[in-house]
ZAFIFI-899441 format. One record per residue (C-alpha): x, y, z. Coordinates in steps of 0.05 Angstrom, whole numbers, plus 5000, padded with zeros to 4 digits. Layout:
N
XYZ ...
//
This chain:
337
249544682363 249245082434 256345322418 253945602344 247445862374 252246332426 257246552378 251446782329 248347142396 254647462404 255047672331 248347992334 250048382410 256548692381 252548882313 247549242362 252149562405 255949762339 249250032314 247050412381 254650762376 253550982309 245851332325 249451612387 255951852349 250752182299 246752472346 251652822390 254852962320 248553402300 248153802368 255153972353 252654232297 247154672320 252654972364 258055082312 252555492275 250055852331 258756082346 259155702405 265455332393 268055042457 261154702464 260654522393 268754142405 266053832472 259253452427 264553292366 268953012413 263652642439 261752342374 268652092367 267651662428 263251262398 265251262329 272651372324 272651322252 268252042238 271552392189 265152852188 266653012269 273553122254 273653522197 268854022237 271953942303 277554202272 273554792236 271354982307 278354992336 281055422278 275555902301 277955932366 284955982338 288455322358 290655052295 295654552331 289354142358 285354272297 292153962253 290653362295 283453202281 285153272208 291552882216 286652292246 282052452189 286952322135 289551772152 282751482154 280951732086 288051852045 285652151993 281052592016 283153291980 279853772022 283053502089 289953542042 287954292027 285654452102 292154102131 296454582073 294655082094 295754992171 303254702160 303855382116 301455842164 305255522222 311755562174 312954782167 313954932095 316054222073 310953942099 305154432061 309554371996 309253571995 300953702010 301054201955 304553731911 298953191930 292053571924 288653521858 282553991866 282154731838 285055011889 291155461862 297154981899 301655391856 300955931910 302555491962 308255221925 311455871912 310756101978 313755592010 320055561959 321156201970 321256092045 326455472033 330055961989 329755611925 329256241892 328655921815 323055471832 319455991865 319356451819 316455901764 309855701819 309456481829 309456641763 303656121750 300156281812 300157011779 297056781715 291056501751 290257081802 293957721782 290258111830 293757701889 297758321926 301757751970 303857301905 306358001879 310158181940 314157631942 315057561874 318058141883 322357971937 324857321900 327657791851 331058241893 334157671926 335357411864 339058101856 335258291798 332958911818 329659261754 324658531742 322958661813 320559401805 314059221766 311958701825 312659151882 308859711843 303159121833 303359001898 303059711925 298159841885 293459261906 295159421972 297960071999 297159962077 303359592084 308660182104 314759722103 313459532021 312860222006 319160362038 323159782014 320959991932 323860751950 329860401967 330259981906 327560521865 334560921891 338260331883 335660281803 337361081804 330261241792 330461871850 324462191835 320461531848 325461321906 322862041943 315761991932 316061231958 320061392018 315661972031 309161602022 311760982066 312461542128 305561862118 304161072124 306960962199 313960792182 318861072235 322061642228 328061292254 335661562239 336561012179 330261262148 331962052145 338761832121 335161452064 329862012050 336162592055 340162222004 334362071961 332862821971 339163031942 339362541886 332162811873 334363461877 331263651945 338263981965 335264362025 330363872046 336463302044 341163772087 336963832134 335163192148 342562922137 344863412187 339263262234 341962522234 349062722240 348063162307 344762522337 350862172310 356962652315 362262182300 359761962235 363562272186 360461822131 354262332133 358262892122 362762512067 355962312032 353763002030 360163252009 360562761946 353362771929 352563441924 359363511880 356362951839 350063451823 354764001812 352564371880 360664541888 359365111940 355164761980 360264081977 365964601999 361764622063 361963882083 369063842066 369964372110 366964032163 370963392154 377363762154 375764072219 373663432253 380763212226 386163572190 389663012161 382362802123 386662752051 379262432029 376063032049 381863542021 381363151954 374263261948 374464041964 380464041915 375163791868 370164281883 375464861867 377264541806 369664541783 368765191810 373665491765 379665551815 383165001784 391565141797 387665261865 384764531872 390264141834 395464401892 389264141941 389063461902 396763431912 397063591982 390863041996 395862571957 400962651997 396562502060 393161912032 397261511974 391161141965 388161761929 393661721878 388861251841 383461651827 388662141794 389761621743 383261441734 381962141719 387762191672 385761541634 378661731626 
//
């Protein structure tokens, strides 16, 4: 009877102890609280953590211990409360949706994508999803979440972006166009998007749309660097722009002197918009950096031909022929078109 009378006496201690823990995990919970809401987070972690001393099992604490250390932006720690939470309460879809997003902002893709894949709520996980595929460059399934995400929030400039992206990865340039313009539009701070639809606008021919976009992306901030004038010269020409994209090809090649594939562009672009005089310049130049240029000789014996001078340029093609046997192949392909 003694020995039943102690164990129940023991029973009762550990149920009070278990009780006091609780009212003093609770009440250092609430002061934690108060200093969330007043922004003062460090204190506000210090009471949570607190809490969790006496009641190890607090989802509540954890869930806004980590809120407070996302505020103070240290999402490792804050992945940890909620890691702690979850496995406490496994289905819990809002510490599935906070932990998400931290493994997708701190690019552990797989790890937000089999989240995603678990979270029920209304939360668009199609977002997530196709963000991450496109990370882990599975560029069908990516598109399919993206798509879907899009449906539900068309106005979401990021989805667009790199729905855009997918399909210029995907190499299919003109289903891409529409994105970026989406995107651009939702958007227009972002100087490197601007700049990369110019370039696919050139590379989709459209050269009117390529020079505005390349144009706009440097009133933007993007750098004037050597690539970029090179771009917005060629684009120039192709637009039209024939003294504008001189200029700033020429500008580029006196920074690069041996690059003869300036001069060569110029030469064949503006032959290919029927500019034959001012072609006959840049061959020039190429045959003076090097005599033996049969490329070079070929194209000015083009340019005669065009020009009217054509016994002129044919003994210019022949000469460039004999220079360069590779040439001999864009006679025939001339003679069989």
């Amino acid at each position: 009877m003694k020995r039943l009378l102690i164990s129940f006496a023991f029973i009762c201690g550990s149920l009070s102890i278990q009780a006091a823990d609780k009212d003093s995990a609770y009440f250092y919970f609430n002061k934690g609280l108060q200093e969330r809401q007043e922004g003062r987070y460090m204190s506000a972690t210090r009471l949570f953590e607190t809490a969790l001393q006496y009641d190890e099992t607090y989802v509540d604490a954890l869930l806004e211990n980590a809120t407070c250390y996302l505020e103070m932006k240290k999402p490792e720690r804050a992945r940890v409360c909620l890691e702690k939470a979850i496995s406490i309460q496994p289905d819990n879809q809002k510490i599935m949706v906070e932990l998400m997003n931290i493994y997708f902002n701190g690019k552990q893709y797989q790890r937000s994508l089999e989240l995603a894949s678990k979270v029920k709520t209304g939360v668009n996980t199609d977002r997530i999803k196709g963000l991450c595929l496109y990370q882990m460059e599975d560029l069908a399934e990516a598109e399919k979440y993206l798509k879907k995400s899009l449906a539900a929030e068309p106005q979401d400039a990021e989805v667009n972006y790199i729905l855009a992206r997918t399909y210029l990865d995907m190499e299919d340039y003109h289903s891409a166009v529409p994105y970026y313009e989406a995107a651009i539009k939702l958007d227009d701070s972002r100087h490197q998007r601007i700049y990369e639809l110019g370039i696919l606008y050139y590379t989709v021919n459209n050269y009117a749309k390529a020079y505005e976009m390349i144009l706009l992306a440097g009133t933007k901030g993007y750098p004037a660097s050597n690539d970029y004038n090179e771009n917005l010269g060629l684009v120039s020409l192709y637009a039209g722009e024939y003294e504008r994209g001189e200029e700033l090809l020429m500008a580029v090649w006196k920074r690069k002197p041996n690059n003869k594939d300036i001069l060569r562009n110029l030469a064949e672009v503006l032959y290919s918009k029927g500019q034959y005089d001012r072609s006959l310049v840049y061959c020039q130049k190429l045959l003076e950096l090097d005599a033996k240029d049969g490329k070079a000789l070929y194209q000015a014996g083009l340019n005669f031909q065009k020009s009217g001078q054509k016994e002129r340029g044919q003994k210019m093609c022949d000469m460039a022929i004999e220079m360069d046997s590779s040439l001999a192949g864009l006679r025939r392909k001339k003679e069989i078109m």
